[in-house]
C-alpha positions as CSV (number, residue, x, y, z in Angstrom):
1,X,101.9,208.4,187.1
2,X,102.5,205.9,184.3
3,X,101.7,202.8,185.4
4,X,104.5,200.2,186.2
5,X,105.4,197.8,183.7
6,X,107.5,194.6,184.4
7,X,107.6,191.2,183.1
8,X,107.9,187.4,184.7
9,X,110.1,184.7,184.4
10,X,108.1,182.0,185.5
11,X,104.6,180.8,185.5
12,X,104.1,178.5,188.8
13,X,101.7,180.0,192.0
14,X,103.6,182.6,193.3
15,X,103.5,184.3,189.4
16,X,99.7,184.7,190.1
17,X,100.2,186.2,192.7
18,X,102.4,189.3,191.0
19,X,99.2,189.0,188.2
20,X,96.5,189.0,190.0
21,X,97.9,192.1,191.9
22,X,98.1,194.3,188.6
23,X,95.0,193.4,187.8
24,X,93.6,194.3,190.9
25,X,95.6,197.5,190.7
26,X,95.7,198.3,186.3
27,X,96.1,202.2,187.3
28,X,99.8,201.4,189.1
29,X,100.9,198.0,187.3
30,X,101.1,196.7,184.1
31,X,102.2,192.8,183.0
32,X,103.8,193.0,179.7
33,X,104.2,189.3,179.7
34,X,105.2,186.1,180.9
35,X,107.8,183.8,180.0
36,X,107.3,179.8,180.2
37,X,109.5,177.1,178.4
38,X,106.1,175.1,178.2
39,X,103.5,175.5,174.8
40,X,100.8,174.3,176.6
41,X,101.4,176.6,179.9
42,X,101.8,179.6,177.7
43,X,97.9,178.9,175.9
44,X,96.8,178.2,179.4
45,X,98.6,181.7,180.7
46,X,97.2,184.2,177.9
47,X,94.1,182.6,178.7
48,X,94.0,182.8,182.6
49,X,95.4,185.6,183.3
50,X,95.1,187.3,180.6
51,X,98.5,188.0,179.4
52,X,101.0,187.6,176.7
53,X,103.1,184.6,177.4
54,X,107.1,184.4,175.7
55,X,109.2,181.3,175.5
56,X,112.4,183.4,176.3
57,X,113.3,186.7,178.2
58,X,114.7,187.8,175.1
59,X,111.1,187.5,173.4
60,X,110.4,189.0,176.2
61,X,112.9,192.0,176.5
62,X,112.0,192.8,172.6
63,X,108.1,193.4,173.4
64,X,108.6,197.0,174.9
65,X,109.9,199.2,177.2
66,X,110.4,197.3,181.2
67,X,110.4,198.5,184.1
68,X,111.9,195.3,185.8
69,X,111.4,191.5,185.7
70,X,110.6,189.4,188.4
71,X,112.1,186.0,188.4
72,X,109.7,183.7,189.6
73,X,111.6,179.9,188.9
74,X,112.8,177.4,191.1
75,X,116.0,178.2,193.9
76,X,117.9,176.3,191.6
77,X,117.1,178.0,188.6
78,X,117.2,182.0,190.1
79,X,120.9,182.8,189.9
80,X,121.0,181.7,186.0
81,X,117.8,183.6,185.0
82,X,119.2,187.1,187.7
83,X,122.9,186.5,185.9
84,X,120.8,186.5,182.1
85,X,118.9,189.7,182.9
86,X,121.5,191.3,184.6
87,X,124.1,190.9,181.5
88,X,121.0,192.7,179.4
89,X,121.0,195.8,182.0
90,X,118.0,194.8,183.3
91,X,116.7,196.0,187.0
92,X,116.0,192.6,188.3
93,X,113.2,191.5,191.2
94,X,113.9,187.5,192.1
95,X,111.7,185.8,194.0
96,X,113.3,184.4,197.7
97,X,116.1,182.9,198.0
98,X,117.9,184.4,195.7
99,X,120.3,181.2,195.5
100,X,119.5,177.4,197.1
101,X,123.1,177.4,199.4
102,X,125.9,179.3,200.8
103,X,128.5,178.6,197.3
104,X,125.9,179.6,195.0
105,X,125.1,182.6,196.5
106,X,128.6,183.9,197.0
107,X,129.0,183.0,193.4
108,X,125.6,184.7,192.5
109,X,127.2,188.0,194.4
110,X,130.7,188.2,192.9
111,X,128.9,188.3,189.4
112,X,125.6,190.5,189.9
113,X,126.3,192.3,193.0
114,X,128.4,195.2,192.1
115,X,125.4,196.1,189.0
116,X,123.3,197.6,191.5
117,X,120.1,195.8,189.9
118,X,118.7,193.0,191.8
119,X,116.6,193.5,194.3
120,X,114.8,190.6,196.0
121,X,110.8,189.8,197.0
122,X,110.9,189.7,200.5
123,X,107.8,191.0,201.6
124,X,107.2,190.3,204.5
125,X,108.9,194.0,206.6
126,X,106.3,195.6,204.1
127,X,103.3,194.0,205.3
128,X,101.3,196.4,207.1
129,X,101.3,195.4,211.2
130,X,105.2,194.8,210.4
131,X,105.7,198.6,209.7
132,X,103.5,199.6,211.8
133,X,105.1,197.8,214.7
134,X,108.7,199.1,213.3
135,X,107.1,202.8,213.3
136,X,106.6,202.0,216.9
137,X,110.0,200.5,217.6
138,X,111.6,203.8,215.5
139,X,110.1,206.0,217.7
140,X,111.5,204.5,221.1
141,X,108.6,203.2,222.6
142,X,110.4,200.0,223.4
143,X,114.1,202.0,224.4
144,X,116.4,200.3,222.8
145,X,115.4,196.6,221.3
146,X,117.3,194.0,222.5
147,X,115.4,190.8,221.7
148,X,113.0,189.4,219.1
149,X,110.9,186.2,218.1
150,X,109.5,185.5,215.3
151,X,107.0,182.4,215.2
152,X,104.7,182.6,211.5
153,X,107.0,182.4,208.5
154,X,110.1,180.1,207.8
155,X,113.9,180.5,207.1
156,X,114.8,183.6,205.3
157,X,111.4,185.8,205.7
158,X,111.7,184.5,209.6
159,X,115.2,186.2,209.6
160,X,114.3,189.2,207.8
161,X,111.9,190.1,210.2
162,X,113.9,189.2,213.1
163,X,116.7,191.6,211.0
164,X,114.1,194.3,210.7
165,X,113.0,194.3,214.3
166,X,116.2,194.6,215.9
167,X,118.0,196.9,213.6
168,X,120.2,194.3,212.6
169,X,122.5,194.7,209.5
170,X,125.4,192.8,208.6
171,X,126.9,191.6,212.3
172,X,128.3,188.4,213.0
173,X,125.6,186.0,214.8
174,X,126.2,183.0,216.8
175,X,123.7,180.7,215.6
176,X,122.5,177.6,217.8
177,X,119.2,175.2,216.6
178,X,117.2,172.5,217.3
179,X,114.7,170.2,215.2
180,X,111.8,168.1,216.7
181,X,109.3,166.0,215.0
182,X,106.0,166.3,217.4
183,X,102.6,165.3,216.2
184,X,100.0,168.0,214.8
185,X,96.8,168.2,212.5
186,X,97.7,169.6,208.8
187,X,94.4,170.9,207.4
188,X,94.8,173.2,205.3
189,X,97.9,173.4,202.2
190,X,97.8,174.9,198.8
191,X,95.9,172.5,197.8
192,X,93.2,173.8,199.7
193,X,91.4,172.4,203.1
194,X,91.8,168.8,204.2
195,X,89.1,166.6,205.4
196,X,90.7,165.5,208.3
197,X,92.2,166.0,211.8
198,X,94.3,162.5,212.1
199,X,97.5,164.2,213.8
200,X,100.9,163.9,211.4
201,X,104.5,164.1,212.5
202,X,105.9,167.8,211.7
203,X,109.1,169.2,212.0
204,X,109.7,172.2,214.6
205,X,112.4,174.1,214.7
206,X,114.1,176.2,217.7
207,X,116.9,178.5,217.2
208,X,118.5,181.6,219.1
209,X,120.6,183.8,216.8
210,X,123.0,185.7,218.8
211,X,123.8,189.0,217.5
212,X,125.9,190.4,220.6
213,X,124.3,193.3,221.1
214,X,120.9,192.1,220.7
215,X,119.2,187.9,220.3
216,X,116.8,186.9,217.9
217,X,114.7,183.5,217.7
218,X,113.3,181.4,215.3
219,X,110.4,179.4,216.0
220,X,108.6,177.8,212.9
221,X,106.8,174.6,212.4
222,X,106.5,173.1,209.1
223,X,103.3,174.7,206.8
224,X,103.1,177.0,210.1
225,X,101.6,179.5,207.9
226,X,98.6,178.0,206.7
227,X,98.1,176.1,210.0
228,X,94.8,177.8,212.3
229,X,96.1,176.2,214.5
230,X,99.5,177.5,215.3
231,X,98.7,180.9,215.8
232,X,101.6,183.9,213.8
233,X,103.5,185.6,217.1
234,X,105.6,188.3,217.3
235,X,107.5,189.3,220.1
236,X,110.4,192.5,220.3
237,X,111.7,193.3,224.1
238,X,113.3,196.5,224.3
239,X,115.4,198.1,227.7
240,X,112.2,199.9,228.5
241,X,108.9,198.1,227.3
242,X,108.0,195.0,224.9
243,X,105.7,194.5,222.4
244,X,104.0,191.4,222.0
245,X,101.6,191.0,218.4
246,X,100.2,194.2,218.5
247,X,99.9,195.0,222.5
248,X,102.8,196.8,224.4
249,X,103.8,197.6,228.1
250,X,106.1,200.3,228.4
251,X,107.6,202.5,231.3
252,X,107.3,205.5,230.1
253,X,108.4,207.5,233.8
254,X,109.3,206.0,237.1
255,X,106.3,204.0,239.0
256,X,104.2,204.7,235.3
257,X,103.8,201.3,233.9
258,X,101.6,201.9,230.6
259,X,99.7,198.9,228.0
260,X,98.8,200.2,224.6
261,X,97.7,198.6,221.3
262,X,98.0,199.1,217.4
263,X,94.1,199.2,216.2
264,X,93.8,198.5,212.9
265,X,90.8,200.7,211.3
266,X,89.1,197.8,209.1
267,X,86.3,198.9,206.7
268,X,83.3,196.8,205.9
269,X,82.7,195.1,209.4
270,X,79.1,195.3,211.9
271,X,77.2,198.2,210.2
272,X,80.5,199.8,208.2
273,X,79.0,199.6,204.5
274,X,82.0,200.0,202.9
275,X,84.1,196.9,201.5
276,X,86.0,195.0,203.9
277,X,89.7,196.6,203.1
278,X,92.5,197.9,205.6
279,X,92.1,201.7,206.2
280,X,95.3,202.4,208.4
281,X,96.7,201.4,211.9
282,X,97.1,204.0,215.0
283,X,99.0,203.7,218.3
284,X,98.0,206.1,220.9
285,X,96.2,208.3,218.6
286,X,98.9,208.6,215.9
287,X,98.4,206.4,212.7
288,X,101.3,204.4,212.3
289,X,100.8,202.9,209.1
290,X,98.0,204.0,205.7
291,X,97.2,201.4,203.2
292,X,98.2,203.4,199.7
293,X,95.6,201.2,197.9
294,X,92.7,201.4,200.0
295,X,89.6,200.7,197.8
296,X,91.5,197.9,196.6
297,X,90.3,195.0,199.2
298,X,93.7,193.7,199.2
299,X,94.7,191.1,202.0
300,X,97.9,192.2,203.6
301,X,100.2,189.9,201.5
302,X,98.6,191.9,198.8
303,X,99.5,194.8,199.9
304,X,102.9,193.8,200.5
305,X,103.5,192.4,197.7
306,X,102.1,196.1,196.0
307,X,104.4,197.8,198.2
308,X,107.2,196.1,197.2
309,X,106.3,196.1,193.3
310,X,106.2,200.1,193.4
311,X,109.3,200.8,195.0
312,X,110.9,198.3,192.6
313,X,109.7,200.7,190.3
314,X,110.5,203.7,191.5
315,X,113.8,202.6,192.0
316,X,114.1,201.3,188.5
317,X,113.1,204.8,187.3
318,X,115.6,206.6,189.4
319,X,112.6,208.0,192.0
320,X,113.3,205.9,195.1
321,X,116.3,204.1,196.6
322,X,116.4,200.3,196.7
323,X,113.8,198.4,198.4
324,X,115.6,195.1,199.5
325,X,118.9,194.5,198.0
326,X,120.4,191.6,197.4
327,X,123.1,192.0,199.8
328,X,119.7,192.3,202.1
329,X,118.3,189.0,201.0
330,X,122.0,187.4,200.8
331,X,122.2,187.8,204.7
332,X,118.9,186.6,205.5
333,X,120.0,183.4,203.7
334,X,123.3,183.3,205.2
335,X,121.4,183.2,208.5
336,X,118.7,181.0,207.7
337,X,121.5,178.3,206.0
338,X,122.9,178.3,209.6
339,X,119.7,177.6,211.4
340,X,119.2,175.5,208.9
341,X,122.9,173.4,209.4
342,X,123.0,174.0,213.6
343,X,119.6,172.2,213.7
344,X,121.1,169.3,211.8
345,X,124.6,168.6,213.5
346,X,123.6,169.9,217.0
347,X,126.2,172.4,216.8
348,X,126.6,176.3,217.0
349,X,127.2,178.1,213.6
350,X,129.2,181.2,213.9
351,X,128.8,183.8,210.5
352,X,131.2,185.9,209.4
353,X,131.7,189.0,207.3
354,X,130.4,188.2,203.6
355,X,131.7,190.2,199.9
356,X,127.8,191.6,200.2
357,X,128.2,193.1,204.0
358,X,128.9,197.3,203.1
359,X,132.4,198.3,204.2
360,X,132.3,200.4,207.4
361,X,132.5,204.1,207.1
362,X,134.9,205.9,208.7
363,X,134.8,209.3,209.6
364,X,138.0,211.3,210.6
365,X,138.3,213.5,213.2
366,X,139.2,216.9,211.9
């Protein structure tokens, strides 16, 4: 297959990220550039990563054929840059959100969201134990699921998971949150590690999301994600059995309780002399989930991220259906704006119907 080729808008941390995985990966992806407003940036870009840099997504757009672009810019910044490549026909991958608040984004939707081309970088349901666990969910293992908490990522990935889980598309949701600032260590950030465990005042934030047929909660304390010390949890109850992380209890029969795990099959560990990578996960004997670039060493974001750059592809070449539309992404933030506005008035937030929410089929009876 010819390898992937897609360009960036943007040159901050999470751009590496989209660089260092075609590097890692030359056979599938290509960078054909990135763009940066900033001289000095650009010299520092073509000679960190390797890259031509552009001061314009025209420059950009006139260096050769694209499969996509990724906008990678500041919330406040995204709609503008989506609205610019979409006006040039151009199949469109913006970073999360897609839009800062609730106006922009129903303004960002009534422009771009009937082209089809934006699709949004939410990886997190492609991570590996995520579809495994949905693969186990899918099959029924769980009956039907009814409730789900999410306690690692923040806002709109926490809601997208919680989305994913429950098979929840575009319902109304009752929303109802609370903040608390409660003192915990901070030792690790972008930045790198810190030298010190003097406690500091951190926001956590509770919040059920009512679905009607099913609940979902959000549980996230600030820089949760790169604290070791607030561990990632996740937790689906279904009518029959519940899966907590990667264990499940189940009742399969009457008076047959059973307790299974997902094993993930990791290379390179005791007296395995292959490189550490991820070789696939299995639940009672059936794998569940194959990495697609094993050989790679890729950490799970990695793979994600991968996972969601070849679909994007795929889809932009007319060989695979969209991987997470905006409309997707739009009700994730729709959600997480409400968390976001219960948890600072104290009341419930009730969401409705948005322009992005697919119209209902109806099928007549013959």
């Amino acid at each position: 297959m010819t390898p992937i080729r897609y360009g960036i808008v943007g040159s901050g941390w999470r751009s590496g990220a989209f660089v260092r995985i075609a590097q890692r990966l030359d056979d599938r992806f290509t960078v054909a550039g990135v763009v940066t407003r900033s001289a000095q940036r650009a010299a520092a870009i073509e000679t960190e990563w390797r890259t031509r840099a552009f001061g314009s997504v025209d420059q950009l757009l006139a260096a050769g054929r694209l499969d996509f672009v990724i906008t990678s810019v500041p919330h406040t910044v995204t709609p503008s840059v989506i609205r610019e490549l979409v006006a040039r026909k151009t199949v469109v991958l913006a970073e999360t959100p897609p839009a800062g608040d609730l106006e922009s984004l129903r303004e960002l939707w009534n422009d771009v969201g009937a082209s089809g081309l934006v699709q949004v970088a939410e990886q997190y349901p492609f991570s590996p134990g995520n579809v495994a666990r949905r693969a186990v969910i899918a099959a029924s293992v769980l009956g039907t699921p009814t409730w789900a908490q999410v306690s690692s990522t923040q806002q709109y990935h926490a809601v997208a998971l919680l989305r994913s889980m429950l098979g929840i598309g575009f319902e109304s949701a009752r929303v109802s949150a609370r903040s608390f600032r409660l003192p915990v260590v901070d030792p690790q950030s972008r930045a790198g590690w810190s030298d010190h465990l003097d406690p500091v005042e951190l926001t956590s934030t509770l919040a059920t999301i009512d679905f009607g047929q099913a609940v979902g909660v959000y549980d996230y304390t600030d820089n949760h994600v790169r604290n070791p010390v607030r561990s990632n949890r996740m937790l689906v109850r279904g009518t029959h059995g519940e899966l907590v992380d990667d264990h499940v209890a189940r009742l399969a029969k009457p008076r047959a309780p059973l307790a299974s795990s997902l094993h993930r099959w990791q290379t390179g560990e005791y007296l395995n002399f292959e490189q550490r990578d991820l070789y696939n996960i299995s639940f009672e004997g059936e794998v569940v989930y194959e990495n697609p670039y094993f050989g790679a060493g890729l950490s799970d974001e990695d793979i994600a991220v991968a996972t969601l750059l070849e679909q994007t592809g795929a889809f932009s070449r007319g060989e695979g259906g969209p991987p997470y539309p905006l409309g997707e992404a739009a009700q994730d933030q729709l959600i997480a704006l409400a968390i976001s506005r219960s948890a600072h008035t104290g009341e419930t937030v009730t969401t409705g119907q948005e322009a992005w929410a697919p119209e209902p089929t109806i099928t007549s009876a013959e």
